[in-house]
N, C-alpha and C positions, 0 to 999 in steps of 0.2 A: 398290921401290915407294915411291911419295911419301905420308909421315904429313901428317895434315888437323893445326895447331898446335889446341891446345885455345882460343885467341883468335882464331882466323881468321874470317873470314866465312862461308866453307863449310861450317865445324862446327854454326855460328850459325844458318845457316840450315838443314842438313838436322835439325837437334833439332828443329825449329820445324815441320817438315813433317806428323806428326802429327796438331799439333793441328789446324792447319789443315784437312787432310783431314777432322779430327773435325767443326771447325762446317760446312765442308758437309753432311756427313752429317745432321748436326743439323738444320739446313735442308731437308733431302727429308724427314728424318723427320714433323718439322713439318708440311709438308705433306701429304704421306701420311696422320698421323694425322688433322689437320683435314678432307681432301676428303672421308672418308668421312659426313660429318656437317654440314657448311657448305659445300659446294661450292668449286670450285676458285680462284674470286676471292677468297673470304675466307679458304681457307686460302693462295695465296701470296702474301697481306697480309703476316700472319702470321711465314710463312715466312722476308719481305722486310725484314719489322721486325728479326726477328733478325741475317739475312745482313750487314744496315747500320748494327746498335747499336755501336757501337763500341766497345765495353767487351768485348765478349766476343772480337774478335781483335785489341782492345788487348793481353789476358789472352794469348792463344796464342801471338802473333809476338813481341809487346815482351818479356813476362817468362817465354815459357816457359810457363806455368801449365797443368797438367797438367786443368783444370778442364774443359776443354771436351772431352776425350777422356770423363771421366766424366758429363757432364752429355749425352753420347751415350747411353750405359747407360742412364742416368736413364731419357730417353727411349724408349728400345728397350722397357726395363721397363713402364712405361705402357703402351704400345701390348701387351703380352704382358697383361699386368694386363686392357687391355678385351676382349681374345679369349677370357680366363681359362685362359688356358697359366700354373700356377702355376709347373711348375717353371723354362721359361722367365721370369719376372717374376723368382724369387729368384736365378735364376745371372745374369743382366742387373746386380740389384743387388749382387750377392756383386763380379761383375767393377767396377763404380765406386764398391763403397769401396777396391778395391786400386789405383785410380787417385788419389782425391782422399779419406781420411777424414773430410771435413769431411760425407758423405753418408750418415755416421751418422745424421743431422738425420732423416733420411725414415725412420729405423728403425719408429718408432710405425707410417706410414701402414702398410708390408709388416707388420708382424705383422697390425694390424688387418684388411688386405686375408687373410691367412691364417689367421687366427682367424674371421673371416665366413663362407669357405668352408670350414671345416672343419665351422662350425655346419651351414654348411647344407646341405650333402653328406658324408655320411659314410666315402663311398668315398675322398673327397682327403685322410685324416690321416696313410695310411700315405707317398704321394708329397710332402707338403709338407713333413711331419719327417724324411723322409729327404734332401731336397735341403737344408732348414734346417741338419740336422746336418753334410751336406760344404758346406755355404757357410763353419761355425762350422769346422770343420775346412781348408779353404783359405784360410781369414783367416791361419789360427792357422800353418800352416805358413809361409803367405808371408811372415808376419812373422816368422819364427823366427828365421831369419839373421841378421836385424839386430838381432837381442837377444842373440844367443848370449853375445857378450861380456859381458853384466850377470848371466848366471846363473851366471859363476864364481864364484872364491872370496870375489868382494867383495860379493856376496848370496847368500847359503848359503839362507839364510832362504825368500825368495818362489820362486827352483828354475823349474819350468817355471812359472808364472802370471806369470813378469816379463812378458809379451806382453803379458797384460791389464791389467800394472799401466803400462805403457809408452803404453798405449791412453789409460787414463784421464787420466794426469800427462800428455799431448798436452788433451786436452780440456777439460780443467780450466784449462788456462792457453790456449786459444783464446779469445778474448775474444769473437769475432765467436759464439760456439758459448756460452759462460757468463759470465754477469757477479758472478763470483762474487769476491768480497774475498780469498778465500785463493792464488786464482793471482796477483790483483793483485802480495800481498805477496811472494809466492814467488819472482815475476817480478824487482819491484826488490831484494829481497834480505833485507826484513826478518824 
């Protein structure tokens, strides 16, 4: 068998495949969610705006950026959110933060959206904190592997919670996500 080099074109381009397939999907989704509401001209306005922004398979082809597979999710979420499929909506969002965690951000809207319907049906506390807890639970697994290394002997101390300390020390120095002085400094070294 013939190896793909890890600098070839070929490699280059099936990583890339993905995402691409993602802003499609993106694009029906778009539409899908809008026709039901706006009709079909102005949702594949819409649709069309996205298909042709170029930032977004600037993002997929040029750098890779894993963004557009999550910002499917995103999507998919939404659409499960207006049928009021709750555990659909949380496993949508549980799946793109394990693509992009910068989709932390939308944390507030999903409690909020689960916290309303908990007020206001009572029957949905036992299915929303049950999928809540394996979303908190597949975050937490899926990131284990790539922490295992820092929960040896060189941190005795934090043990298993280095995932969430791993979470934060990302977020805090995301700039685009905090403008906060302390990662600045951390960042250059001070």
């Amino acid at each position: 068998t013939m190896a793909i080099a890890s600098d070839s074109i070929g490699m280059t381009m099936l990583l890339r495949i993905p995402n691409v397939v993602a802003d499609i999907v993106i694009c029906y989704l778009i539409f899908t969610l809008l026709s039901k509401h706006y009709g079909y001209k102005v949702s594949a306005i819409f649709a069309g705006i996205y298909g042709v922004c170029p930032i977004f398979f600037t993002m997929s082809t040029t750098y890779g950026d894993p963004f557009s597979i999550s910002l499917a999710f995103v999507i998919g979420m939404l659409m499960f959110m207006m049928n009021k499929n709750h555990i659909g909506a949380i496993s949508m969002y549980t799946l793109s933060i394990l693509f992009s965690y910068d989709m932390i951000i939308l944390l507030p809207l999903v409690v909020a959206y689960d916290v309303y319907y908990i007020v206001k049906d009572k029957k949905n506390i036992l299915p929303i904190v049950l999928t809540s807890l394996g979303a908190i639970a597949v975050i937490y697994l899926t990131a284990l592997p790539f922490t295992i290394s820092f929960m040896s002997g060189e941190n005795p101390n934090q043990g298993i919670f280095m995932v969430f300390t791993r979470f934060f020390d990302y977020f805090d120095s995301n700039v685009l996500i905090t403008n906060n002085t302390r990662s600045e400094e951390r960042r250059v070294g001070k």
